[in-house]
MARGU-26812 format. One record per atom (N, C-alpha, C): x, y, z. Coordinates in steps of 0.1 Angstrom, whole numbers, padded with zeros to 4 digits, always signed. Atoms other than C-alpha are relative to their C-alpha. Example, Ala and Ser with C-alpha at 12.3 -4.5 7.8 and 13.67 -1.06 7.14 Angstrom:
% MARGU-26812
+0009-0012+0000 +0123-0045+0078 +0009+0012+0000 -0009-0011+0000 +0137-0011+0071 -0008+0011+0008 
% end
This chain:
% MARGU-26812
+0009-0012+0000 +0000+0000+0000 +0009+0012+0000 -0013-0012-0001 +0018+0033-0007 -0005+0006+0010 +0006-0010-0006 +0016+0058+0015 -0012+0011+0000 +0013-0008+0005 -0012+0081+0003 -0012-0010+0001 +0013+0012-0002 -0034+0049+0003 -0002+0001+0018 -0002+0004-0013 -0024+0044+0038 -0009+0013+0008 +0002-0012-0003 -0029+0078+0048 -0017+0007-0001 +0015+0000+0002 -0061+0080+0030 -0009-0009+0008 +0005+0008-0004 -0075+0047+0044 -0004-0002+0016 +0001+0008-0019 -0066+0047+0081 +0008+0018-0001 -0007-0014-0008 -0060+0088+0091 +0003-0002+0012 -0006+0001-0014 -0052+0082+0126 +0008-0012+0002 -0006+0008-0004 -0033+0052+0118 +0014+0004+0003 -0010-0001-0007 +0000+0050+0134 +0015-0006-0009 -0013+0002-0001 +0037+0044+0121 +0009-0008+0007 -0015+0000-0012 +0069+0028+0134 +0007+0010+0002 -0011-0010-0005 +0092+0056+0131 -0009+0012-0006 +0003-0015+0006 +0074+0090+0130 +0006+0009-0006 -0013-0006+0009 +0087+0116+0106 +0001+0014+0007 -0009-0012-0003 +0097+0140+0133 +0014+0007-0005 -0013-0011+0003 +0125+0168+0129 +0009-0008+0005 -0009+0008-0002 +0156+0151+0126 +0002-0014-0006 -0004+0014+0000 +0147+0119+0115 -0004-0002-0020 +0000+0000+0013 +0144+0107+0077 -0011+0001-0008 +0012-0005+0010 +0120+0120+0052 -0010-0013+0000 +0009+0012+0005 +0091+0095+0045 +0003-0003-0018 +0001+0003+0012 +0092+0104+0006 +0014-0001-0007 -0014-0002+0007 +0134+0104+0004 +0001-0019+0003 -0005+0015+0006 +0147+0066-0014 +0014-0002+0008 -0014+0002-0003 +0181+0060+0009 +0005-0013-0009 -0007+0015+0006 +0187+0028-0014 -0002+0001-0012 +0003-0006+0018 +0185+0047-0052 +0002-0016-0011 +0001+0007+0011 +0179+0018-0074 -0001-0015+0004 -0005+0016-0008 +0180-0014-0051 -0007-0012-0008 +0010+0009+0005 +0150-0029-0070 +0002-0003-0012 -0001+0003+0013 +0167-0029-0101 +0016-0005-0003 -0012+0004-0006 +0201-0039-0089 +0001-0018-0006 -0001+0010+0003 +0214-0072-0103 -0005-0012+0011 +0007+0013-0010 +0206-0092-0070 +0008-0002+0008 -0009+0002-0007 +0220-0095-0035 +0006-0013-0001 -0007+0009-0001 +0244-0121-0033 -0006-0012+0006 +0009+0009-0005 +0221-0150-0032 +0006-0018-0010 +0000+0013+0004 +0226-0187-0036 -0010-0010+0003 +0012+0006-0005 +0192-0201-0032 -0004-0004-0013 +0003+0003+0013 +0169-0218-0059 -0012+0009+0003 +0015-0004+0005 +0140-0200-0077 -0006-0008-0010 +0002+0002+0014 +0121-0210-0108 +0005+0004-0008 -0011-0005+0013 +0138-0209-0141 -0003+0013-0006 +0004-0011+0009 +0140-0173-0158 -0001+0010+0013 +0004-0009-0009 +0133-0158-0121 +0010+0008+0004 -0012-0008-0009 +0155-0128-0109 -0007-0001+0015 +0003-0001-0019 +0161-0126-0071 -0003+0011+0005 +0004-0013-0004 +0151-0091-0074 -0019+0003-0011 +0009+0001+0007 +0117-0100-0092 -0013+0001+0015 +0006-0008-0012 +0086-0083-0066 -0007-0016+0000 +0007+0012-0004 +0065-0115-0053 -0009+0004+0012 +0010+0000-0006 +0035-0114-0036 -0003-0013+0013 -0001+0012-0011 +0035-0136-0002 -0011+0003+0012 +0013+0000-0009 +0000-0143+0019 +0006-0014+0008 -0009+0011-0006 +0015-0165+0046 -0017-0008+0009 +0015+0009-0006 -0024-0185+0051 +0005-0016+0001 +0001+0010+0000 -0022-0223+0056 -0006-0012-0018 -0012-0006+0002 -0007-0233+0033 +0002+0015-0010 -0004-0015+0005 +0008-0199+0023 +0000-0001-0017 -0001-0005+0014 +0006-0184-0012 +0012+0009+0001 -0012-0010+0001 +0035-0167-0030 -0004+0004-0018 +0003-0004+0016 +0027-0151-0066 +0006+0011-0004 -0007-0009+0002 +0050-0130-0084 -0011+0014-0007 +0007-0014-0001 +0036-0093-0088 -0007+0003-0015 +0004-0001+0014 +0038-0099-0129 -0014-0007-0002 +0013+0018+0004 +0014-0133-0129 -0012+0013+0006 +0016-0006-0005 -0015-0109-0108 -0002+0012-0009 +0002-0010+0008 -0008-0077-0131 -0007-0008-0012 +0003+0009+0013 -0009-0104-0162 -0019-0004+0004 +0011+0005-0006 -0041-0119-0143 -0015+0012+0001 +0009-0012-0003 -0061-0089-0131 -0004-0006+0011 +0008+0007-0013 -0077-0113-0104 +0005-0013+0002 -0001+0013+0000 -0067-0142-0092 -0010-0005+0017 +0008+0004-0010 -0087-0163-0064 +0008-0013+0006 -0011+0010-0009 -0064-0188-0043 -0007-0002+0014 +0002+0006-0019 -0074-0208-0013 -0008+0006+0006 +0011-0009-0009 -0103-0188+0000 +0007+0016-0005 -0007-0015+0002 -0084-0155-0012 -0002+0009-0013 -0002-0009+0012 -0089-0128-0036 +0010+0009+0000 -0003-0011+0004 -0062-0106-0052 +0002+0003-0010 +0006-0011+0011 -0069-0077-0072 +0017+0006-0007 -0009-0009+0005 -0042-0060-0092 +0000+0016-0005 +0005-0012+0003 -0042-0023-0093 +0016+0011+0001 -0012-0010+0005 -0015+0002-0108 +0001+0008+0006 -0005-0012-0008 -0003+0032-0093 +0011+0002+0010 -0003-0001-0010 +0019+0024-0069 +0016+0000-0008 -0014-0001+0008 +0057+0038-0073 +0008-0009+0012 -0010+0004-0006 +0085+0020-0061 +0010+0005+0011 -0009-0010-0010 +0101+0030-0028 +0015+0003-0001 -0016+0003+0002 +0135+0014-0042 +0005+0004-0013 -0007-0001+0007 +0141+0030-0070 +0004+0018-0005 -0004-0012-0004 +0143+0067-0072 +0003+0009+0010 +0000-0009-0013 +0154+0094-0046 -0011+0009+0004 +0018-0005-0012 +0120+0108-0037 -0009-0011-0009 +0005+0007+0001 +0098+0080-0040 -0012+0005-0008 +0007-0004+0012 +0073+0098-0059 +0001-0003-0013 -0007-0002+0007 +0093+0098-0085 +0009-0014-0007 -0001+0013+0003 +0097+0062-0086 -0006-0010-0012 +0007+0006+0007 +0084+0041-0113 -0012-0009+0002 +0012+0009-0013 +0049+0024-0109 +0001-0014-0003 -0006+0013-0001 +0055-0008-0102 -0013-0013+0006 +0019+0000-0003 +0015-0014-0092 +0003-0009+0012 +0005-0001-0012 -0001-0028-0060 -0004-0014-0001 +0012+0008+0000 -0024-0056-0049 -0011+0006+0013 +0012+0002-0009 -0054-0057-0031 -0008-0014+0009 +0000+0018-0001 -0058-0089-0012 -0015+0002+0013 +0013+0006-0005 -0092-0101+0006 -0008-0013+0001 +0000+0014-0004 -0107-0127+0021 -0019+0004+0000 +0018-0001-0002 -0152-0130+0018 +0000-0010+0010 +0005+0005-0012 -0166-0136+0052 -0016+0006+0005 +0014-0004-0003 -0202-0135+0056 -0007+0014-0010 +0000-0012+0006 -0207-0113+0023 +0008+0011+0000 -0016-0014+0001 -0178-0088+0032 +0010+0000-0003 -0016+0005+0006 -0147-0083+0019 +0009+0005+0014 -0010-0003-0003 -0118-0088+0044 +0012+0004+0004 -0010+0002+0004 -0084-0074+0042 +0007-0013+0005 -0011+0008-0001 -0056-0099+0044 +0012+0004+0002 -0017-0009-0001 -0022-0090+0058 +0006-0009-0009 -0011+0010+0009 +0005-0099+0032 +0010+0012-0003 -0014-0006+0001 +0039-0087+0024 +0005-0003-0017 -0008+0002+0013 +0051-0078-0015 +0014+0004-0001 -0015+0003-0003 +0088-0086-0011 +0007-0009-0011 -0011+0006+0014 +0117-0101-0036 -0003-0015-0001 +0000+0015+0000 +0120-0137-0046 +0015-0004+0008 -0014+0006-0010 +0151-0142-0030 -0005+0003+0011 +0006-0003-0017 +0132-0129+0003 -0005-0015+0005 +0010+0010-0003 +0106-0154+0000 +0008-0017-0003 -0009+0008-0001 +0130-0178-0008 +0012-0006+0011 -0011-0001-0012 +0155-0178+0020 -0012-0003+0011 +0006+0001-0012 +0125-0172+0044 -0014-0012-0001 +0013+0017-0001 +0096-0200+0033 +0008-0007-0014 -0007+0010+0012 +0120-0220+0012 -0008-0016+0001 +0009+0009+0004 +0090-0245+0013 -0011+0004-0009 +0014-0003+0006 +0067-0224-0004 +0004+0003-0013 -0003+0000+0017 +0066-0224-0044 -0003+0017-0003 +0008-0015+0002 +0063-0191-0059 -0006-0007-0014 +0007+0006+0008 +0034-0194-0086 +0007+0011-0011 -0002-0007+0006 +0047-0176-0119 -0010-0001-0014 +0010-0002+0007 +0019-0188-0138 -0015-0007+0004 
% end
């Protein structure tokens, strides 16, 4: 969720690190390009053709889903295990320009769960393949 969503969504919601005086901009990038960066020094397996800097979508439910960012853009919807997500553009990349605005869009998901006719959110984390690899190196990522 970018910021602005956030912001918009939940106004009194709360932060880890506030952007008091002194401390680091919210919209300044300290890691100019990271997401386009060849790949940290990783020795892990992916699927064939996968960079380790490729964005993946990881819903850690029983068992957990992992779907790379392209397959849901490509998709528009996908529905998994009791789960909807949505694909929706706009969203710039925190890791690749120096004011994050200014980032390229790199788009979003929207993830939900129907419970008694309502849609409701799902925590999930869109993080690298080498992330999700290292850390649920049981779980597949889907690329198609």
């Amino acid at each position: 969720m970018s910021w602005g969503e956030f912001r918009a969504d939940y106004p009194n919601g709360q932060v880890l690190v506030p952007n008091d005086e002194g401390m680091r901009p919210y919209w300044m990038n300290p890691y100019l390009g990271y997401d386009t960066s060849l790949a940290p020094r990783f020795d892990g397996q992916l699927p064939t053709g996968m960079r380790a800097m490729e964005r993946v979508v990881l819903i850690r439910t029983d068992p957990p889903i992992a779907l790379t960012l392209a397959l849901i853009e490509q998709e528009g919807v996908i529905e998994e295990n009791g789960v909807i997500i949505r694909w929706k553009p706009g969203q710039a990349s925190a890791l690749d320009a120096g004011r994050i605005e200014d980032g390229r869009d790199v788009g979003g998901v929207g993830i939900v769960r129907i419970e008694n006719g309502a849609e409701i959110p799902v925590v999930h984390d869109v993080t690298f393949a080498f992330a999700v690899s290292i850390f649920e190196p049981f779980t597949p990522i889907r690329t198609e």
